[in-house]
DRENDOLUM-96035 format. One record per residue: y negated, x, z negated of N, C-alpha, C in turn; residue number from 1; residue in one letter. Coordinates in steps of 0.02 Angstrom, whole numbers. Layout:
{{Y X Z} {Y X Z} {Y X Z} NUM 'A'}
...
end
This chain:
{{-5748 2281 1081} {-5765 2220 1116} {-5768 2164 1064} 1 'X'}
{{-5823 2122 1071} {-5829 2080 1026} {-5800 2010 1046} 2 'X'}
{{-5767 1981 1009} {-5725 1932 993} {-5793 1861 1001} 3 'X'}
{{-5759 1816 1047} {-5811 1770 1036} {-5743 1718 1027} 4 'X'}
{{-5784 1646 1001} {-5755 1594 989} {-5768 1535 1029} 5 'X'}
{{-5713 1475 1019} {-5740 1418 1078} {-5710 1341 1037} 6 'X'}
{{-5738 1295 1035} {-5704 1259 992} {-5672 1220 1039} 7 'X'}
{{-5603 1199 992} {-5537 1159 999} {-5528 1103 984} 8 'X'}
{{-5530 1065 996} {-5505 985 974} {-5417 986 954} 9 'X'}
{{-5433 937 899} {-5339 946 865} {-5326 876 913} 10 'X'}
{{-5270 864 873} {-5229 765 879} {-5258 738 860} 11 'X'}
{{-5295 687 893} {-5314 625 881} {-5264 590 830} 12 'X'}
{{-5280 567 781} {-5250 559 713} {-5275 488 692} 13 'X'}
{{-5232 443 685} {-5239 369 665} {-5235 370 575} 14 'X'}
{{-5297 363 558} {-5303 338 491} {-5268 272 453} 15 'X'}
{{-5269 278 386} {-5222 231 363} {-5268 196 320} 16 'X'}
{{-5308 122 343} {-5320 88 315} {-5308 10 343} 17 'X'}
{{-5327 -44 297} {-5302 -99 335} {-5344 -140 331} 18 'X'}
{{-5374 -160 385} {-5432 -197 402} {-5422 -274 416} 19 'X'}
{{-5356 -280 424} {-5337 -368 444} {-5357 -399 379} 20 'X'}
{{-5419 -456 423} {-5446 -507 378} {-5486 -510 330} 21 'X'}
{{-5511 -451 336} {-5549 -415 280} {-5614 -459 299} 22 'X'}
{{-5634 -490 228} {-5704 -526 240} {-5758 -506 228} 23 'X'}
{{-5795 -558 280} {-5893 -535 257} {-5933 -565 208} 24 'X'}
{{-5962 -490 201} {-5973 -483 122} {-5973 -527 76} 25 'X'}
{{-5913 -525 32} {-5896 -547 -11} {-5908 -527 -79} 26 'X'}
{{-5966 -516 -121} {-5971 -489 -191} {-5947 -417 -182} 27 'X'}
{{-5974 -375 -134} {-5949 -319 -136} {-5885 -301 -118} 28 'X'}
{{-5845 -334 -86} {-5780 -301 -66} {-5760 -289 -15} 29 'X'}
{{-5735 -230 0} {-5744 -192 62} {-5670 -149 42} 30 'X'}
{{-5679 -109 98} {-5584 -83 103} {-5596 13 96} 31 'X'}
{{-5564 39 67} {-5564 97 72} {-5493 118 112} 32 'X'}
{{-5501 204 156} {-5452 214 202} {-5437 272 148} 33 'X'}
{{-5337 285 136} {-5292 326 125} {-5341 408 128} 34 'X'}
{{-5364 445 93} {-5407 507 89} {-5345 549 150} 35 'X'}
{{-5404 569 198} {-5372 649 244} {-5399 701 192} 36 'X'}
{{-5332 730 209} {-5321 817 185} {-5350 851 240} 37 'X'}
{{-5397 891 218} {-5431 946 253} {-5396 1005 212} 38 'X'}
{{-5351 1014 181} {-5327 1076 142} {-5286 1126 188} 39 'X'}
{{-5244 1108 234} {-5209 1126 282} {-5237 1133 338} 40 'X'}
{{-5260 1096 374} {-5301 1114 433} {-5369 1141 463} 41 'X'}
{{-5393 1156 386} {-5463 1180 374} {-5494 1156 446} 42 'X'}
{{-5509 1100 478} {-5544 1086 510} {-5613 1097 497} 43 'X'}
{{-5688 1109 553} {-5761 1122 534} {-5778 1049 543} 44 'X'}
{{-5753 1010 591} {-5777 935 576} {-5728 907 594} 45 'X'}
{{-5742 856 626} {-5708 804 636} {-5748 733 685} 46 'X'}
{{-5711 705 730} {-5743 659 756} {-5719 573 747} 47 'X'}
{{-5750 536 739} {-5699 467 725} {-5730 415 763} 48 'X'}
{{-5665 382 772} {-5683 315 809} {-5649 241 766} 49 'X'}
{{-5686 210 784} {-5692 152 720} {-5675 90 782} 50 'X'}
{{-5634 33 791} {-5631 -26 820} {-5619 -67 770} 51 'X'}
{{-5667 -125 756} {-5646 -205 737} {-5635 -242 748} 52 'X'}
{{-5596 -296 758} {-5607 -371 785} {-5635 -418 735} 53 'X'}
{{-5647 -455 767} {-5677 -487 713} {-5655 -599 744} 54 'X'}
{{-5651 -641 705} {-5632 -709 710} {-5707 -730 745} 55 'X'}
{{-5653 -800 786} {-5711 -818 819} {-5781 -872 772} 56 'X'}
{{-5835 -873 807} {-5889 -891 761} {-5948 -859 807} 57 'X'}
{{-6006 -874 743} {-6077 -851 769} {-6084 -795 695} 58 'X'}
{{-6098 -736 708} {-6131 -686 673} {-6176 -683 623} 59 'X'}
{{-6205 -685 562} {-6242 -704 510} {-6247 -629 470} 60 'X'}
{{-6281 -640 426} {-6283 -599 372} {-6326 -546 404} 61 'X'}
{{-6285 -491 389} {-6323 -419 412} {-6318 -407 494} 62 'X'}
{{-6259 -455 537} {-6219 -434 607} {-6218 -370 600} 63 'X'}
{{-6173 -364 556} {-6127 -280 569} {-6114 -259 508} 64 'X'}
{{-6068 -213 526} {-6002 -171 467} {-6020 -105 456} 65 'X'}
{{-6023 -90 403} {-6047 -20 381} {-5973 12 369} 66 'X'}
{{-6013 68 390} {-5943 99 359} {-5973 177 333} 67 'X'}
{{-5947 185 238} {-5977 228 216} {-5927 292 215} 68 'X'}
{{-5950 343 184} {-5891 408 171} {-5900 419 107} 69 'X'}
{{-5824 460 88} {-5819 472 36} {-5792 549 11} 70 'X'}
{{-5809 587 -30} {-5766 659 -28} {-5734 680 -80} 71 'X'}
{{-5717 716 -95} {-5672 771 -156} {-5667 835 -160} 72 'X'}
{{-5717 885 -192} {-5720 948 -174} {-5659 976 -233} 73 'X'}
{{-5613 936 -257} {-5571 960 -293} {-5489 927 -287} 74 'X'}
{{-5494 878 -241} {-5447 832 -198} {-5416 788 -246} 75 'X'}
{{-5470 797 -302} {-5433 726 -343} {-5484 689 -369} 76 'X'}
{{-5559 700 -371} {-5612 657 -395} {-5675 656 -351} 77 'X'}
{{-5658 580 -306} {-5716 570 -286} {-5785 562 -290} 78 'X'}
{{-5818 550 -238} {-5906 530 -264} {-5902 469 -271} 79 'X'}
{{-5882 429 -272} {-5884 361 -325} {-5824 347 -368} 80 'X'}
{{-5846 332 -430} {-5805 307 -450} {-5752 259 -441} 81 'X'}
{{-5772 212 -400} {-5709 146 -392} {-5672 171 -333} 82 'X'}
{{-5690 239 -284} {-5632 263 -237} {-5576 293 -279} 83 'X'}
{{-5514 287 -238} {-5464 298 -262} {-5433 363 -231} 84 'X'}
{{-5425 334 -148} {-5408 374 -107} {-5355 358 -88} 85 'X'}
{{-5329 272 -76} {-5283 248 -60} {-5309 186 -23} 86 'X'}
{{-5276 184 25} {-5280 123 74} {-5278 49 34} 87 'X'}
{{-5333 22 10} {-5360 -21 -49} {-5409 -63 -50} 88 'X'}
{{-5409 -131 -75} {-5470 -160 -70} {-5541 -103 -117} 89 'X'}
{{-5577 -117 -120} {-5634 -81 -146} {-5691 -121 -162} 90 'X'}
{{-5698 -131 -241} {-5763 -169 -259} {-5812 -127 -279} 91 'X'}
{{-5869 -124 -231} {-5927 -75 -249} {-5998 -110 -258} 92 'X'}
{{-6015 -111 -303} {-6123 -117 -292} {-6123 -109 -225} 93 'X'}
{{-6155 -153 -189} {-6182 -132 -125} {-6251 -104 -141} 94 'X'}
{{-6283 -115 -169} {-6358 -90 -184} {-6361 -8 -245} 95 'X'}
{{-6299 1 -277} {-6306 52 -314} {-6237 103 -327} 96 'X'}
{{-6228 123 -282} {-6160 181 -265} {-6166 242 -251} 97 'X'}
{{-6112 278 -269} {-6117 356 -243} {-6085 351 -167} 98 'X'}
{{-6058 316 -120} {-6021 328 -49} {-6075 356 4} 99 'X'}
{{-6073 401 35} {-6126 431 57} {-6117 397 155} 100 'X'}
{{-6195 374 170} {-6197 324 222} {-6233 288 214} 101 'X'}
{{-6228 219 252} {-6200 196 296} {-6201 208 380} 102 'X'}
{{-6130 239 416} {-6143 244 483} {-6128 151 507} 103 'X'}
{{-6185 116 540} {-6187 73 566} {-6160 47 624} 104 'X'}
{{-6111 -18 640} {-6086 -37 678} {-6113 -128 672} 105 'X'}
{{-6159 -131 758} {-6201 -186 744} {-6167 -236 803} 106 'X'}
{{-6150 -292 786} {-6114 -346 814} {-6169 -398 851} 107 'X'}
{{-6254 -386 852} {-6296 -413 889} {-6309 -487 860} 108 'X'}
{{-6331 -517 890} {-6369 -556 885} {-6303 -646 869} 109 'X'}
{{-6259 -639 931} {-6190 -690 918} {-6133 -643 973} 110 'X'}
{{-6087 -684 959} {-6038 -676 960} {-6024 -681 1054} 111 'X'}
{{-6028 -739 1105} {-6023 -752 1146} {-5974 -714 1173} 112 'X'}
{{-5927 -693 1176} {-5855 -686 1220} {-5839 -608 1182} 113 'X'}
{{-5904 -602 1127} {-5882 -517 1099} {-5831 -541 1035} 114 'X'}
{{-5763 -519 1058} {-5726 -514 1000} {-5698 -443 980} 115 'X'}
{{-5734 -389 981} {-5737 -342 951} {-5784 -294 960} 116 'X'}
{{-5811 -233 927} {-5840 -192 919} {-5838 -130 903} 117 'X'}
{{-5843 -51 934} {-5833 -17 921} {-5892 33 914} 118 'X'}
{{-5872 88 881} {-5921 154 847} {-5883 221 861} 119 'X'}
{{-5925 286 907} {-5888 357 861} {-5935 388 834} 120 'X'}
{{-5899 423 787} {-5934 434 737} {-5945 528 761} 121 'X'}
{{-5978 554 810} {-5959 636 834} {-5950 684 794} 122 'X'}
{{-5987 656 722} {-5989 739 681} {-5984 694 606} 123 'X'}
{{-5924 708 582} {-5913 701 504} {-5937 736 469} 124 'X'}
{{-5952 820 495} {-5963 848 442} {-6046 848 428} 125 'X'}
{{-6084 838 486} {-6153 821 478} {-6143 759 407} 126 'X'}
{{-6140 709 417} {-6142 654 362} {-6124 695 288} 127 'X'}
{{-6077 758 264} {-6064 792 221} {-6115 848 220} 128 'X'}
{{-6161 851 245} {-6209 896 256} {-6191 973 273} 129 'X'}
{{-6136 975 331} {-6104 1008 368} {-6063 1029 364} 130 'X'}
{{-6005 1026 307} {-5957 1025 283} {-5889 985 260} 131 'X'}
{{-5843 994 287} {-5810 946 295} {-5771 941 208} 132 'X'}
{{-5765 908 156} {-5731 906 109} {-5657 910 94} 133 'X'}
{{-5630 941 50} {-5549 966 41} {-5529 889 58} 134 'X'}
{{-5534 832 33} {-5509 783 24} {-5586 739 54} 135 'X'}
{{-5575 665 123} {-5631 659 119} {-5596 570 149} 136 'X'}
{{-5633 538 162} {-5608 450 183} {-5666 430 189} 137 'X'}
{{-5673 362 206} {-5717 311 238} {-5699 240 212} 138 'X'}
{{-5758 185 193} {-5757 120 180} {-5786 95 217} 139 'X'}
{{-5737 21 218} {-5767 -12 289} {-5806 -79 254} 140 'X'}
{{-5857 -98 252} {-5881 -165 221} {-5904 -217 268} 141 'X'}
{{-5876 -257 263} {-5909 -312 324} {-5960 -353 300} 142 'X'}
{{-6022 -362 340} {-6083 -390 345} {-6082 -420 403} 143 'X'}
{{-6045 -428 441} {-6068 -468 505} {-6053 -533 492} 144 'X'}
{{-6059 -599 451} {-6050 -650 446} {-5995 -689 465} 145 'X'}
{{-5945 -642 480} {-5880 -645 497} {-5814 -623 494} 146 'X'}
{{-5752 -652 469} {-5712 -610 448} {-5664 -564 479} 147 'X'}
{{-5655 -506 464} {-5620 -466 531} {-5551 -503 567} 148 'X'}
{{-5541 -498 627} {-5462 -525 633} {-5407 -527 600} 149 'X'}
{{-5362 -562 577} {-5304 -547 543} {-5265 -514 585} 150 'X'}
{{-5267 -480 647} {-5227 -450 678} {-5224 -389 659} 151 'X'}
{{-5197 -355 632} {-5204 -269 598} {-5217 -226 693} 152 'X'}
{{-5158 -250 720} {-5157 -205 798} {-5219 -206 829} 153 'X'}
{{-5264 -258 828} {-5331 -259 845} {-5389 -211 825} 154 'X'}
{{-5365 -169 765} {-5393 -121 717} {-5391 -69 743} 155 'X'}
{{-5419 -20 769} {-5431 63 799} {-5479 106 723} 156 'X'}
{{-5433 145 707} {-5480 201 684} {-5439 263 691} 157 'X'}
{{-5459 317 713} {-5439 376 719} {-5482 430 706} 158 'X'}
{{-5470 481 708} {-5506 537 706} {-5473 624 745} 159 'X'}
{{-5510 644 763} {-5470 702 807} {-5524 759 754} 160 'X'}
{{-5496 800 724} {-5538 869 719} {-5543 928 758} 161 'X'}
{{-5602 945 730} {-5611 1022 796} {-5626 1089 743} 162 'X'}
{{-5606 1116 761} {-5591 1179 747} {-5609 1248 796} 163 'X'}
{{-5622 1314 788} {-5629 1358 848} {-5553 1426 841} 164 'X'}
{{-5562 1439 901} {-5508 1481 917} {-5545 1516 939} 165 'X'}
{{-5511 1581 953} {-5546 1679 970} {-5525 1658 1027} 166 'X'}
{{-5564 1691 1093} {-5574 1708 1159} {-5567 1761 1188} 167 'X'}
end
């Protein structure tokens, strides 16, 4: 009898980066999140959800926050150089980098009673070109003409991975 499979969703898992106050675009500086270990849980992807707040105002620039990825097929050297893999400010070229992306989060046109914005992201490992990396993280850069809240608690990012189990 043949063995079929069904996929599983793990724990929703709160990432470690820190987004309070983080400004728009500033000469390139943007925040990198603490690298997840995929070494242990050999997860096939992964799903993420991204919340910002952002200060009150009218919207400028790009209206909206990119947020790029980053990996390690050896869990100690990323695809860009200036990632670390620690919960960190991050000065990158916006116009000339290895961070692979941008998944887009668009804040519209103004602001009018929107003080925050959210994104999921369904398939990480699609963006890795279907593979999820030993070591892998995300940068958040703000373009919305506004600076994120200084409230850290206002900040949502998580991620749940999925995986399959025998039937």
């Amino acid at each position: 009898m043949a063995t079929t499979a069904k996929v599983t969703y793990g724990t929703s898992t709160t990432t470690v980066i820190t987004l309070a106050a983080l400004t728009s675009n500033t000469a390139g500086i943007a925040r990198e999140c603490t690298a997840l270990d995929n070494t242990s849980n050999l997860y096939l992807d992964a799903m993420m959800f991204i919340e910002c707040a952002i200060t009150a105002g009218t919207v400028g620039l790009d209206k909206c926050v990119y947020i790029y990825f980053y990996g390690s097929e050896d869990g100690t050297h990323f695809n860009d150089v200036s990632v670390t893999g620690t919960d960190a400010a991050l000065t990158f070229n916006v116009t000339g980098h290895n961070l692979i992306g941008p998944v887009v989060m668009s804040f519209g046109s103004s602001t009018s009673g929107l003080t925050s914005n959210r994104i999921t992201i369904p398939s990480v490992a699609s963006i890795f070109s279907g593979n999820i990396p030993r070591k892998w993280g995300f940068v958040v850069y703000n373009s919305s003409g506004i600076n994120l809240s200084s409230t850290e608690a206002l900040s949502i990012h998580t991620y749940t991975g999925l995986y399959e189990v025998a039937v």
